[in-house]
LOBA-110682 format. One line per field, with one value per residue: residue in one letter; x, y, z of N, C-alpha, C, O, CB in turn. Coordinates in Angstrom, 1 decimal. Glycine has a CB too. Example, Ala and Ser with C-alpha at 12.3 -4.5 7.8 and 13.67 -1.06 7.14 Angstrom:
BEGIN
r = (A  S)
nc1 = (13.2  12.8)
nc2 = (-5.7  -2.2)
nc3 = (7.8  7.1)
cac1 = (12.3  13.7)
cac2 = (-4.5  -1.1)
cac3 = (7.8  7.1)
cc1 = (13.2  12.9)
cc2 = (-3.3  0.0)
cc3 = (7.8  7.9)
oc1 = (14.2  13.4)
oc2 = (-3.3  1.1)
oc3 = (8.5  8.0)
cbc1 = (11.3  14.1)
cbc2 = (-4.5  -0.6)
cbc3 = (9.0  5.7)
% end
This chain:
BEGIN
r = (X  X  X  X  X  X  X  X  X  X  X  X  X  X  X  X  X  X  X  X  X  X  X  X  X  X  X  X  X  X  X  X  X  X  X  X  X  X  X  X  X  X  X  X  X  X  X  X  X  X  X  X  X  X  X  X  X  X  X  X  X  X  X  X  X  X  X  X  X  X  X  X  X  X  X  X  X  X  X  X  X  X  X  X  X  X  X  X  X  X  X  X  X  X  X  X  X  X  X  X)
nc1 = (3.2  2.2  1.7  4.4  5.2  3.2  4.2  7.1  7.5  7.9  8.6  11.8  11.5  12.1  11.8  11.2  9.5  7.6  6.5  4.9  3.6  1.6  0.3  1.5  3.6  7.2  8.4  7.2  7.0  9.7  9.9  8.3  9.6  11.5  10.8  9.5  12.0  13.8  12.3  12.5  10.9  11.2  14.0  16.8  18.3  21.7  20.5  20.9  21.1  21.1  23.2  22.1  20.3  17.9  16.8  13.9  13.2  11.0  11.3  11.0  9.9  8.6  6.4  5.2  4.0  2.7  0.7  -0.9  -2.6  -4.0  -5.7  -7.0  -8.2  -10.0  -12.0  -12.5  -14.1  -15.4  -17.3  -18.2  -20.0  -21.4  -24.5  -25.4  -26.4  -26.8  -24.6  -24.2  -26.2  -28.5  -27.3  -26.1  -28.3  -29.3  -27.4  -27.7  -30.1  -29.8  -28.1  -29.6)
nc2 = (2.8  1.3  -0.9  -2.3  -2.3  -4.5  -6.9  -6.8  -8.6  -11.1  -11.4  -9.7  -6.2  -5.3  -2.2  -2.8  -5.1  -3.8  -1.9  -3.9  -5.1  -2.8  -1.8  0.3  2.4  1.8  4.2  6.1  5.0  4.7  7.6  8.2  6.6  7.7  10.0  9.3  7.8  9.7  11.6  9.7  7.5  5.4  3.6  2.3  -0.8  -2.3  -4.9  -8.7  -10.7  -9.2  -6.9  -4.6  -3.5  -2.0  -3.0  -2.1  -1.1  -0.3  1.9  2.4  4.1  4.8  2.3  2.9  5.5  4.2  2.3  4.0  5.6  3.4  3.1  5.8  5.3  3.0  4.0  5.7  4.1  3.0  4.7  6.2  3.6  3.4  3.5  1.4  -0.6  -3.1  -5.0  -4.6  -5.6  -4.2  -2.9  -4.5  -5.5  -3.6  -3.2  -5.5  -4.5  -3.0  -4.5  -5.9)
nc3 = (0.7  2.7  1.0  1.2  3.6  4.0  1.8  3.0  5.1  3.8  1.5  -0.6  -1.4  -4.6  -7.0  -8.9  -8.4  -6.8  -8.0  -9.7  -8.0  -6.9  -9.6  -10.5  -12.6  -13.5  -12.9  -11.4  -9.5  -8.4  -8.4  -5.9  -3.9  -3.9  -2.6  -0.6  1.0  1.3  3.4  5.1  5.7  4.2  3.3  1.0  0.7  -0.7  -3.0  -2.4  -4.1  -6.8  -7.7  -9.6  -8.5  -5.6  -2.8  -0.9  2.1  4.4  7.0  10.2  11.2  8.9  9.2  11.3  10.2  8.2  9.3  11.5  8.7  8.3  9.9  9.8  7.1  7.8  9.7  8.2  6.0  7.2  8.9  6.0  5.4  6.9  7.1  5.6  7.6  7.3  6.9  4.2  2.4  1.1  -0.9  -2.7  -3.3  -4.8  -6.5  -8.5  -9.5  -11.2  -12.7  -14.2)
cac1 = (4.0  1.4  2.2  5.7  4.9  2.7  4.8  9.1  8.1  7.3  9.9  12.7  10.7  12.7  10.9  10.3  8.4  6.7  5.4  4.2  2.7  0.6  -0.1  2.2  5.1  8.2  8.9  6.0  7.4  10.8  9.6  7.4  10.7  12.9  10.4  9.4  13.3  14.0  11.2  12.7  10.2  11.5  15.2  16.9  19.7  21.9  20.4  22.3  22.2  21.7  24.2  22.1  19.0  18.4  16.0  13.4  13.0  10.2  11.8  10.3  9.0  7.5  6.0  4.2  2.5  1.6  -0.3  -2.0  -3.1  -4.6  -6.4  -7.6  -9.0  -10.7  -12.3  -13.5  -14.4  -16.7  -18.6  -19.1  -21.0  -22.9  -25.9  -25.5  -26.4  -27.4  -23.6  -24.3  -27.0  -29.3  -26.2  -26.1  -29.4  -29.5  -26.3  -28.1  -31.5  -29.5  -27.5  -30.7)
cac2 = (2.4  0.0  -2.3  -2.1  -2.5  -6.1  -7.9  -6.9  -9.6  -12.2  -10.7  -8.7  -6.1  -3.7  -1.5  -3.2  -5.8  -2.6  -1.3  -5.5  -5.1  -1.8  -1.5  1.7  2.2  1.9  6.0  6.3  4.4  5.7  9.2  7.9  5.8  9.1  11.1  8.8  7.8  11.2  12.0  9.2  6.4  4.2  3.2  1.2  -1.1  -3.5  -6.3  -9.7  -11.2  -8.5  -5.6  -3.7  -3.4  -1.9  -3.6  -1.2  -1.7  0.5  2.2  2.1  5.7  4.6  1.7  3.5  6.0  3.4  2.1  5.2  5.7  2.1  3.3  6.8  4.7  1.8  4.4  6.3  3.4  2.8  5.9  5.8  2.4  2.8  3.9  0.1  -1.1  -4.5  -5.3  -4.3  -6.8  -3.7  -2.3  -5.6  -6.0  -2.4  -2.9  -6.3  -4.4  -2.0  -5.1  -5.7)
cac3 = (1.8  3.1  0.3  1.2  4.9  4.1  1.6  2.8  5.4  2.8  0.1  -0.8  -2.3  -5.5  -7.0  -10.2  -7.4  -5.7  -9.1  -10.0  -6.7  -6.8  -10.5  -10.6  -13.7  -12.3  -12.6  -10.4  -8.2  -8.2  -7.4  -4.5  -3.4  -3.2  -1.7  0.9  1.4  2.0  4.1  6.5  5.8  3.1  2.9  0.0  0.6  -1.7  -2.8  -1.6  -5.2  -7.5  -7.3  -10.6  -7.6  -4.3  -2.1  -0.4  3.4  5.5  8.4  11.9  11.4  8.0  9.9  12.3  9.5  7.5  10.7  11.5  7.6  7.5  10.7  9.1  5.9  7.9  10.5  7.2  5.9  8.9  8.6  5.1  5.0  8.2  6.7  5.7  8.6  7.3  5.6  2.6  1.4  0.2  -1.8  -3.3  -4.1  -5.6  -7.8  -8.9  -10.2  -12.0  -13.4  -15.3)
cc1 = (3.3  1.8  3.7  5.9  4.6  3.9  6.7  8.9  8.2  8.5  10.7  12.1  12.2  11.6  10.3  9.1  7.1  6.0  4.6  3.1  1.1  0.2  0.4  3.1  5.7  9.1  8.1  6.7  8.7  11.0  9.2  8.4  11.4  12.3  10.3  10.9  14.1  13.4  11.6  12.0  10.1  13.5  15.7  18.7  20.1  21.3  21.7  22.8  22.2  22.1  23.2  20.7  19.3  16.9  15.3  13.0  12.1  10.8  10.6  9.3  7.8  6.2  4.8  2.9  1.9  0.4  -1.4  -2.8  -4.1  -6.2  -7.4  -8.5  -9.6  -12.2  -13.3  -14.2  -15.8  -17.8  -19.3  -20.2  -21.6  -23.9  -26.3  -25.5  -26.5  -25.9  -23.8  -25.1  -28.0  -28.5  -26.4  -26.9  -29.8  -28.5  -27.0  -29.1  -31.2  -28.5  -28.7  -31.2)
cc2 = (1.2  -1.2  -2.9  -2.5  -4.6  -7.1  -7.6  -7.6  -10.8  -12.2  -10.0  -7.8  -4.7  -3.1  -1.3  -4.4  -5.4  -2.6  -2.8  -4.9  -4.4  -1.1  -0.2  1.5  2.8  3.1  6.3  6.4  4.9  6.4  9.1  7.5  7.2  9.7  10.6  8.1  9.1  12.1  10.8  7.6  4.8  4.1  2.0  1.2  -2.2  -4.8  -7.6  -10.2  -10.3  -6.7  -4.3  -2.5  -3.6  -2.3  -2.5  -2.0  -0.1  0.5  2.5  3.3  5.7  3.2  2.5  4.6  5.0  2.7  2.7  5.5  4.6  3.0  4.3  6.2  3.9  2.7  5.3  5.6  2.9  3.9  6.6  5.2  2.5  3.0  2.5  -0.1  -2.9  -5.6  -5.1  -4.7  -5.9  -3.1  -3.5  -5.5  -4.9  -2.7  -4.1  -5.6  -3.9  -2.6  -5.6  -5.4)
cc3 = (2.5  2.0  0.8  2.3  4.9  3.5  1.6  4.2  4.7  2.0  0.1  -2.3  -3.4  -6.0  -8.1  -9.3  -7.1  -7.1  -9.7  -9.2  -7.0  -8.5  -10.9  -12.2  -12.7  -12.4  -11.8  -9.3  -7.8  -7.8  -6.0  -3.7  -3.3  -2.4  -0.5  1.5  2.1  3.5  5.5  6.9  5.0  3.1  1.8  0.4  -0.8  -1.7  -2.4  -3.6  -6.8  -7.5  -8.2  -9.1  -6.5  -3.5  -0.9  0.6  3.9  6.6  9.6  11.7  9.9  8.4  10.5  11.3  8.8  8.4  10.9  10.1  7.5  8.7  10.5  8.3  6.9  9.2  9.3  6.5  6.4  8.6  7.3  4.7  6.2  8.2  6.9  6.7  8.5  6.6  4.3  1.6  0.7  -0.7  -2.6  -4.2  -5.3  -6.7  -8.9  -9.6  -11.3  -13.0  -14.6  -16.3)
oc1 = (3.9  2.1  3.9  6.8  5.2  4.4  7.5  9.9  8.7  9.2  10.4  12.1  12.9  10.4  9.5  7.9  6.0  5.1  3.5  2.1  0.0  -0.1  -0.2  3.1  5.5  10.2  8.6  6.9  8.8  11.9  9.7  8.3  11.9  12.9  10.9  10.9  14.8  14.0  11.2  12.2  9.5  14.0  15.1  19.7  19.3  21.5  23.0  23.9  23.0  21.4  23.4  20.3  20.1  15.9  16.1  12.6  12.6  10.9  9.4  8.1  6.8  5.1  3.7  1.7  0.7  -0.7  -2.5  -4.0  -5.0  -7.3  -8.6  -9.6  -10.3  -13.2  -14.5  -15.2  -16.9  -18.8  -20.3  -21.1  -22.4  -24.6  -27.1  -24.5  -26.4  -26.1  -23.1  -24.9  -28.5  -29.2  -27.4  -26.6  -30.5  -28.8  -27.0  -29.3  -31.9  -28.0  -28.5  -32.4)
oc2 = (0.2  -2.3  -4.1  -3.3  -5.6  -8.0  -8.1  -7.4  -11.7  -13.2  -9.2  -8.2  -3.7  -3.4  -0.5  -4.5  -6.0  -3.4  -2.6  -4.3  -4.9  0.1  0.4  0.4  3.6  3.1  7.3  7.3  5.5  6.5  9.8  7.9  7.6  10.1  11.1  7.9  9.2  12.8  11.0  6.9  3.7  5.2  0.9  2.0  -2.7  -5.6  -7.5  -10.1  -10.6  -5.7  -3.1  -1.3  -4.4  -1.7  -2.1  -3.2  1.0  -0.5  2.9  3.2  6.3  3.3  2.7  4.7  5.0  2.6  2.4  5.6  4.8  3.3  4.1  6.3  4.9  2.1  5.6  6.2  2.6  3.8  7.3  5.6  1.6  2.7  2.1  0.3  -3.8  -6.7  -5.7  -4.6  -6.4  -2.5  -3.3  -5.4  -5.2  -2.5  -3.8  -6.1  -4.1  -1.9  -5.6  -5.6)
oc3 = (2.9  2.4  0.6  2.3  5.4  4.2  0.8  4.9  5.4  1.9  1.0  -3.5  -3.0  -5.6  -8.5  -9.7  -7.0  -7.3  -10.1  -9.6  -7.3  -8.6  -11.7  -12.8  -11.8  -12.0  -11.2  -8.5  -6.7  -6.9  -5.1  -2.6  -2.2  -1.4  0.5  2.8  3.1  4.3  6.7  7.8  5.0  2.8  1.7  0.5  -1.5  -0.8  -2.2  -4.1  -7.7  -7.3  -7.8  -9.1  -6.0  -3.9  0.0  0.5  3.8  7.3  9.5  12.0  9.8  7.9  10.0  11.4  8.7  7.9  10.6  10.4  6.8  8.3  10.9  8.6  7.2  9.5  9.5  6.1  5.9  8.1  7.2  4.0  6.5  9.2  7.7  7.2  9.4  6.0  3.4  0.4  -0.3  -1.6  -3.4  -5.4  -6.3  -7.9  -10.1  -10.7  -12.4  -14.0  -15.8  -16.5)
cbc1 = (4.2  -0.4  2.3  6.3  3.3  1.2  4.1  10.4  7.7  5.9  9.7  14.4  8.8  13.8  11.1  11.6  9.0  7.5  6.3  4.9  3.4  1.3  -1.2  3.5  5.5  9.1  8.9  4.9  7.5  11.2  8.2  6.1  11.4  13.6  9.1  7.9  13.8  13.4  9.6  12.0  9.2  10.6  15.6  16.2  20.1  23.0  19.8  21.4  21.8  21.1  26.2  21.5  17.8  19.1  16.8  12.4  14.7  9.0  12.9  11.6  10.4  8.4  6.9  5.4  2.7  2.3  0.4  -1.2  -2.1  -3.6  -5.7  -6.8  -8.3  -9.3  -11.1  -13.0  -13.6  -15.9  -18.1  -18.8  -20.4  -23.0  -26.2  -24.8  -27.4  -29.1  -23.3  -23.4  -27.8  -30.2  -24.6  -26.2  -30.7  -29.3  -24.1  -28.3  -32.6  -29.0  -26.8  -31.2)
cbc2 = (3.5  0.4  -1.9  -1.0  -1.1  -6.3  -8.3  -5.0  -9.7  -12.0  -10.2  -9.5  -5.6  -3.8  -0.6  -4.2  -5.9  -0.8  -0.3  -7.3  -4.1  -0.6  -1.6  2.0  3.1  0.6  7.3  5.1  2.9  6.0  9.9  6.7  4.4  10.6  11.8  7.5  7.5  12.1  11.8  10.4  6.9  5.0  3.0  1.7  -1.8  -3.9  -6.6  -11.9  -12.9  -8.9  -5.8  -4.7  -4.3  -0.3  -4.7  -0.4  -2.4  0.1  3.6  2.5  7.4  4.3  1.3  4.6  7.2  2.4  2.4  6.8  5.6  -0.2  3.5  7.6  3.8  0.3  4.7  7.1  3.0  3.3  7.0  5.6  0.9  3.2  4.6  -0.7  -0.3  -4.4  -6.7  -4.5  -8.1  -2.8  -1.8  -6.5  -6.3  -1.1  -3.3  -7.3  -3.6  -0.8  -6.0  -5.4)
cbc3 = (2.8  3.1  -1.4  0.9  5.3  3.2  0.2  2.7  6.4  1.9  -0.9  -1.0  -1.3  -6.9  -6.5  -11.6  -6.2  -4.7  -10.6  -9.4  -5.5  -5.7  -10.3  -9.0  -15.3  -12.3  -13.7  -10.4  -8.3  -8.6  -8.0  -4.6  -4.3  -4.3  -2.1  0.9  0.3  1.0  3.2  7.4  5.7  1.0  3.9  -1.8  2.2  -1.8  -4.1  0.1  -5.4  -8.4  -7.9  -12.8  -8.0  -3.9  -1.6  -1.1  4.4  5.7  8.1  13.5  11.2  6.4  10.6  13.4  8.4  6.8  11.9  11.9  6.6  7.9  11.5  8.4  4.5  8.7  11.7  6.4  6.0  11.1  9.2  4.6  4.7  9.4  5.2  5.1  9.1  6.0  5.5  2.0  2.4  0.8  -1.3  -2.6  -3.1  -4.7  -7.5  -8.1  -9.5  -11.3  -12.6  -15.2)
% end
């Protein structure tokens, strides 16, 4: 949904697009597109120029979780790496020794 969220202001995303996008197959995606359609957070309307494909638009309410989600990951994010205190330059130097 976050993908779906960033690029349907850029593009008219379907959901042979969505699966380009996110590395999915496009039954993956399909599934994920009914459930979260259903659920209230994904809607698909007609495309303008082809009738065979329906153009997935994120509704207001899928909006908002995808929001809070990014917020969850970036906040877990945070407290994973804070040992790093230094940005990460001793991770670095560690994955480098072991590149060796």
């Amino acid at each position: 949904m976050a993908v779906a969220s960033w690029f349907e202001e850029k593009e008219e995303l379907t959901q042979i697009r969505l699966s380009q996008l996110t590395g999915s197959d496009t039954m993956t995606i399909s599934q994920v597109v009914r459930v979260l359609e259903k659920a209230g957070y994904l809607e698909r309307i007609p495309h303008q120029k082809d009738t065979r494909s329906k153009v997935i638009r994120v509704t207001t309410a899928g909006r908002e979780l995808a929001e809070q989600a990014v917020q969850v990951v970036e906040a877990t994010d945070k407290k994973f790496f804070m040992p790093l205190e230094d940005n990460g330059k001793s991770l670095i130097t560690l994955f480098r020794k072991l590149l060796r």
